[in-house]
C-alpha positions as CSV (number, residue, x, y, z in Angstrom):
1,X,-12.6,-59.8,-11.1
2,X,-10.5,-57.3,-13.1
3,X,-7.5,-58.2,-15.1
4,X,-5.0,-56.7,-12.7
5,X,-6.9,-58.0,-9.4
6,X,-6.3,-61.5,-11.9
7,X,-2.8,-60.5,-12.5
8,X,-1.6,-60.3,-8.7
9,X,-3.6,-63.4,-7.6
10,X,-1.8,-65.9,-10.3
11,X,1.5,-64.0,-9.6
12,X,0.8,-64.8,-5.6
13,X,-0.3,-68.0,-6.3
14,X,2.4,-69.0,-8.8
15,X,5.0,-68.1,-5.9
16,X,3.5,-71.0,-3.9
17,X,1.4,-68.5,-1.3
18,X,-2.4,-68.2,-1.0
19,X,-4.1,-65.0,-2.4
20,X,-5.3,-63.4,0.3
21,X,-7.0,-59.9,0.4
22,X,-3.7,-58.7,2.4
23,X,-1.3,-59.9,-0.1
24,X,-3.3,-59.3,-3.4
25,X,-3.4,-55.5,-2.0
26,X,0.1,-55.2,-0.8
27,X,1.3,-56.7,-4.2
28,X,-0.9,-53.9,-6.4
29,X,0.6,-51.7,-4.1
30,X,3.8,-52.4,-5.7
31,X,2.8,-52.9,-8.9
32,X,1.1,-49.2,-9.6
33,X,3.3,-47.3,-7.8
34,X,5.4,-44.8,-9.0
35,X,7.9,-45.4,-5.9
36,X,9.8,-48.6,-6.5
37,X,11.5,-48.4,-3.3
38,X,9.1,-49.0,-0.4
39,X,9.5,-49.5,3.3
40,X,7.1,-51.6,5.5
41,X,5.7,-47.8,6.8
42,X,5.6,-46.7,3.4
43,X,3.3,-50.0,2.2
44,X,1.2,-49.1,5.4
45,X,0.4,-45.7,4.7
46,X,-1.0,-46.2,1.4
47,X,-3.3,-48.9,2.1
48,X,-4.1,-46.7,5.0
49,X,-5.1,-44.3,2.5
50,X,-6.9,-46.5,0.0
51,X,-9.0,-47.5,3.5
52,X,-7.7,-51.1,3.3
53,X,-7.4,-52.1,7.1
54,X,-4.9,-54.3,6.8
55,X,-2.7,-54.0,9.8
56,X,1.1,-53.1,10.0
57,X,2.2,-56.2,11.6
58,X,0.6,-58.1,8.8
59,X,2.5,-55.9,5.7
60,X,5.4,-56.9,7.9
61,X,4.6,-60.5,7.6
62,X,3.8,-60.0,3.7
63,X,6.2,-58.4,2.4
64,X,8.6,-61.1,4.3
65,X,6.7,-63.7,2.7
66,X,7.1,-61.9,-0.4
67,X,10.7,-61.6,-0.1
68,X,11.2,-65.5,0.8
69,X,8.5,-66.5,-2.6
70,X,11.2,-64.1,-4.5
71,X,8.2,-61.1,-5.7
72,X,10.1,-58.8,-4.0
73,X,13.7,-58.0,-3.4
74,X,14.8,-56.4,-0.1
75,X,17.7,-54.1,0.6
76,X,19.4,-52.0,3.3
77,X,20.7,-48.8,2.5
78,X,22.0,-46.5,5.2
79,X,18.8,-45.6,6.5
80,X,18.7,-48.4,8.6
81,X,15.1,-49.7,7.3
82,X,14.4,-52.3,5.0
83,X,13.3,-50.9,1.1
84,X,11.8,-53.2,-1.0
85,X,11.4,-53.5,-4.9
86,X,9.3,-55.9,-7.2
87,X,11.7,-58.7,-8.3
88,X,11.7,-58.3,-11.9
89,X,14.0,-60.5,-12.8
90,X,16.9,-58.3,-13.7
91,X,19.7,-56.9,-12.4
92,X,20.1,-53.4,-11.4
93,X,22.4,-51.4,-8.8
94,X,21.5,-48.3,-6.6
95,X,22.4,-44.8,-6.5
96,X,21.4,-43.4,-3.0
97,X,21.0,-39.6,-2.0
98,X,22.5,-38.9,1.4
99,X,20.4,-35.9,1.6
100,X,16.8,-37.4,1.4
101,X,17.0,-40.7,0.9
102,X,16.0,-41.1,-2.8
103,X,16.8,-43.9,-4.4
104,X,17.6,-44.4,-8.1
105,X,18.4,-47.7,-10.2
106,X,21.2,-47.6,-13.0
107,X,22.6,-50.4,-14.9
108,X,26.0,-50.4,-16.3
109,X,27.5,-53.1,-18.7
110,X,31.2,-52.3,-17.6
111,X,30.3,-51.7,-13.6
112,X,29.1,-55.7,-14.1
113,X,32.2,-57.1,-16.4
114,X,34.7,-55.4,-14.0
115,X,33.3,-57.2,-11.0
116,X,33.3,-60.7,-12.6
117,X,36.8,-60.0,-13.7
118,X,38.0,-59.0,-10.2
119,X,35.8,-62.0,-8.7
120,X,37.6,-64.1,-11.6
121,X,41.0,-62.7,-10.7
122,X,41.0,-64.0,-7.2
123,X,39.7,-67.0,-7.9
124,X,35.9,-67.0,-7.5
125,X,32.9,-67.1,-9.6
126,X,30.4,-64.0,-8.7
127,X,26.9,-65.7,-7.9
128,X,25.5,-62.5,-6.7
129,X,26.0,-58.9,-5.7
130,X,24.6,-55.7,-5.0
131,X,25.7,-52.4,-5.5
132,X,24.9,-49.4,-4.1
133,X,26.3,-45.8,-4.3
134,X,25.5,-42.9,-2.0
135,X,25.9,-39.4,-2.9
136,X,24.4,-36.8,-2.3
137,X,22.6,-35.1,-5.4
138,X,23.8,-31.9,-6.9
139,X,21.0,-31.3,-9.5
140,X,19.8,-27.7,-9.1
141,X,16.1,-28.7,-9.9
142,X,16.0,-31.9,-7.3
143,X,12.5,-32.0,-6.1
144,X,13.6,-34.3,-2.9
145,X,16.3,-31.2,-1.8
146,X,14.6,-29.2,1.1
């Protein structure tokens, strides 16, 4: 077996899920992609193209699974659909591009203090948030722009 086919089966199996053909291949989906932000169709069409058949009812029930062991991270933006990300343990926000949908993560020390201070401020402790911010993109040079 190689080392990444060795690499998603312990990361399945240390979530508490069997490694099955359908998850090992969803997950190296994820994990060699350069699109972090994947819907259920998106998942679906490349296996379809690496000639896994692996149906889309099952990457439905995967990446669900996936999602409830914490190896992926789900969101709605205001596409409507469901994008997920590989849960790497760290915290990131979202900007989101009204025009086609692209999705890019930032990080920003102060963006973080200020929202525990205003949770603090009103009395609560933040457990846990998420951020996105929708724009549409201005760069001259977008390759996403039509």
């Amino acid at each position: 077996m190689p080392s990444s086919a060795k690499t998603q089966t312990s990361d399945i199996k240390n979530s508490g899920l069997k490694a099955t053909l359908p998850r090992i291949k969803i997950l190296e989906i994820f994990q060699r992609s350069a699109q972090r932000h994947m819907t259920a169709e998106d998942v679906y069409k490349a296996l379809l193209g690496e000639g896994a058949d692996i149906g889309l009812a099952t990457v439905y029930r995967v990446l669900q699974q996936f999602e409830q062991a914490g190896l992926l991270s789900r969101n709605h933006f205001e596409t409507g659909k469901a994008v997920y990300e590989l849960n790497e343990g760290h915290h990131h926000d979202h900007l989101v591009c009204l025009n086609c949908g692209k999705v890019e993560e930032f990080f920003d020390k102060g963006i973080e203090e200020r929202q525990h201070a205003i949770a603090g401020e009103r009395g609560f402790q933040l457990q846990e948030h998420s951020l996105a911010l929708y724009a549409t993109c201005v760069k001259k040079d977008c390759p996403n722009r039509s």
